[in-house]
Steps between C-alpha positions, in 0.01 A plus 500: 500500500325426201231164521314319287220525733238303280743246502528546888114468507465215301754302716300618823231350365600170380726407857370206700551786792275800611732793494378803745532859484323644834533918496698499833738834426392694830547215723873444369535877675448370860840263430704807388575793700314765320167617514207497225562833403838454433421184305250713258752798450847344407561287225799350623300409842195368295742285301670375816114413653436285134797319592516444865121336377700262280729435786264388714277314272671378207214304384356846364448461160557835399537855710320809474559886590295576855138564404484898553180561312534880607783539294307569154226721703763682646642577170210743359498654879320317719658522848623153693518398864768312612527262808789312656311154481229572252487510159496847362143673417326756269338859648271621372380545091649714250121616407142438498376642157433438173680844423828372679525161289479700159788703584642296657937495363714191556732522706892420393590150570759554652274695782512387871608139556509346173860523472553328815325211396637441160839568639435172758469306259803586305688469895295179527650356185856521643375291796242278402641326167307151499175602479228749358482844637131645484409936604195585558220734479145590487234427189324753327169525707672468830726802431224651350281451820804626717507814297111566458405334896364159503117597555523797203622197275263289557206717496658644109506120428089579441469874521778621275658258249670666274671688783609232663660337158706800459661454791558131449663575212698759638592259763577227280718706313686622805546112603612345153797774543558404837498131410745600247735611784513218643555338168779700396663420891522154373210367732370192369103575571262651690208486750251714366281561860150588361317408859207762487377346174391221704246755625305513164226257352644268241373684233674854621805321601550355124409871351696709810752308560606188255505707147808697676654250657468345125643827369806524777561040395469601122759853530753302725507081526702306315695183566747686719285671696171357652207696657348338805185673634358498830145522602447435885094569448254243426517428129397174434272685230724667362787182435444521106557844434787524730643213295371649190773826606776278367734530775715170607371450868250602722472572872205422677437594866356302792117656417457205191503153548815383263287174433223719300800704307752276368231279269420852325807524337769340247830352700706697299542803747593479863237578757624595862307464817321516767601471896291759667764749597397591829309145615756271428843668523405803708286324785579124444733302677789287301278204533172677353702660217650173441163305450339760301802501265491175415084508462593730253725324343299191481188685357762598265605161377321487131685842356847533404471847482433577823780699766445477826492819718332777708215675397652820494793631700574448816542727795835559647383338853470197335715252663783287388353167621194535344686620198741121551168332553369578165816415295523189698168381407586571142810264530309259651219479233760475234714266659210282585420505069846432454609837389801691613493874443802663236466818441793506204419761263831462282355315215274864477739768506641690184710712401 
């Protein structure tokens, strides 16, 4: 379904209400009979999980693909574990050299899983037709440090530069064409997952991690298709350049304090955040999750742009009250400004 998604943003962002958009795929699992692996292998089960989450909490603003950040690691060969209740992992490194990254070949990209998830979408469309439908995937120096090992990547960060860039690119590359994918699917967006960035000093992150992001925003956003990326590391530094990219949102996680992030940029993107995935809706009870929600949402009062949700994605053991808790104190913080929540994207579709 094809959206005017600036025109989507721009109504976000001038509502009375605060929409939300919490990353909550795996814990839709534990309401389904089927297990995680299943829900990262099938694209007619994934699609099913994006819209049993719309089921249960219609006040979703939009709905994304599950969060498998393995999938684009697992693409150029790196091996993944999978678990019945955990979210699937990485193996392992594809190599440790300097050597390696130069001759290093793209894989197709239509190698491992990528399919799968473009497919979902496509399988999501047919289910889900009244709001946006985002994939997902990695950014260019978290794929890269999958591929090269964390520790190797930072340490050619200082020790081996130009290295390092060649591989970014190489990355990049891989991930515009993947982002393409999903394009083509008819996906409306993306969550570009770039967490390991939030690893590097300001300065690195800008010149490691931002001028590809910039390059994967410039190749593939337009008005129909947005670029949200996520950085659950602590960036407050780093605000500007991430806005600077060009992409249409941002994603902070629960290691930055919104209130020192929103003033740094414009309110003409959307910026997503930040319940601590595991303190709030992993160990909290309804009533904690409830009360940090709406402290949240009341630090939030001065920006228009702002989305409520988690941090980063949830774990599947996350339960459904705490899950009701949170949307609850969203209704009651807009009901108490006098805003209902309408999440009618007609006047934005074409074609």
């Amino acid at each position: 379904m094809k959206i005017n998604m600036q025109k989507w943003a721009e109504e976000i962002i001038a509502a009375k209400d605060v929409r939300n958009f919490p990353v909550l795929y795996f814990p839709a699992i534990q309401n389904m009979d089927m297990t995680v692996p299943e829900a990262c292998n099938d694209p007619v089960k994934i699609a099913q999980v994006m819209r049993e989450v719309v089921d249960e909490y219609p006040d979703t603003v939009a709905v994304a693909t599950g969060m498998d950040l393995t999938v684009d690691a697992e693409a150029f060969g790196i091996k993944v574990k999978f678990s019945e209740k955990q979210a699937p992992n990485v193996t392992g490194h594809l190599f440790d050299s300097a050597e390696g990254i130069r001759e290093l070949e793209l894989p197709g990209i239509h190698s491992g899983r990528v399919d799968i998830f473009s497919q979902a979408c496509i399988e999501a469309a047919k289910l889900i037709p009244d709001r946006p439908i985002f994939g997902g995937m990695l950014g260019p120096f978290s794929l890269a440090a999958n591929l090269l090992d964390i520790n190797q990547c930072l340490l050619f960060t200082m020790k081996d530069k130009e290295t390092l860039h060649i591989l970014l690119e190489k990355c990049t590359d891989w991930l515009i064409a993947r982002g393409q994918e999903y394009k083509n699917a008819g996906a409306n967006g993306v969550f570009i997952a770039e967490p390991t960035a939030g690893l590097l000093s300001p300065k690195s992150c800008n010149k490691f991690s931002s001028e590809y992001v910039k390059k994967m925003a410039d190749a593939l956003q337009d008005d129909h298709f947005f670029l949200v990326l996520h950085d659950c590391g602590q960036v407050t530094k780093c605000v500007v350049d991430m806005y600077n990219t060009g992409c249409k949102g941002f994603h902070f996680g629960n290691g930055v304090d919104m209130k020192e992030i929103m003033p740094q940029t414009e309110h003409d993107v959307l910026m997503f955040g930040n319940l601590d995935p595991s303190e709030v809706f992993f160990q909290g009870t309804p009533e904690s999750v409830y009360e940090q929600t709406t402290v949240l949402l009341e630090e939030m009062e001065q920006y228009p742009n702002f989305v409520l949700s988690s941090g980063c994605d949830l774990a599947p053991s996350v339960t459904n009250e705490n899950l009701e808790a949170y949307y609850k104190a969203c209704r009651d913080y807009n009901a108490k400004n006098g805003a209902e929540t309408k999440l009618d994207i007609t006047p934005f579709i074409e074609g």
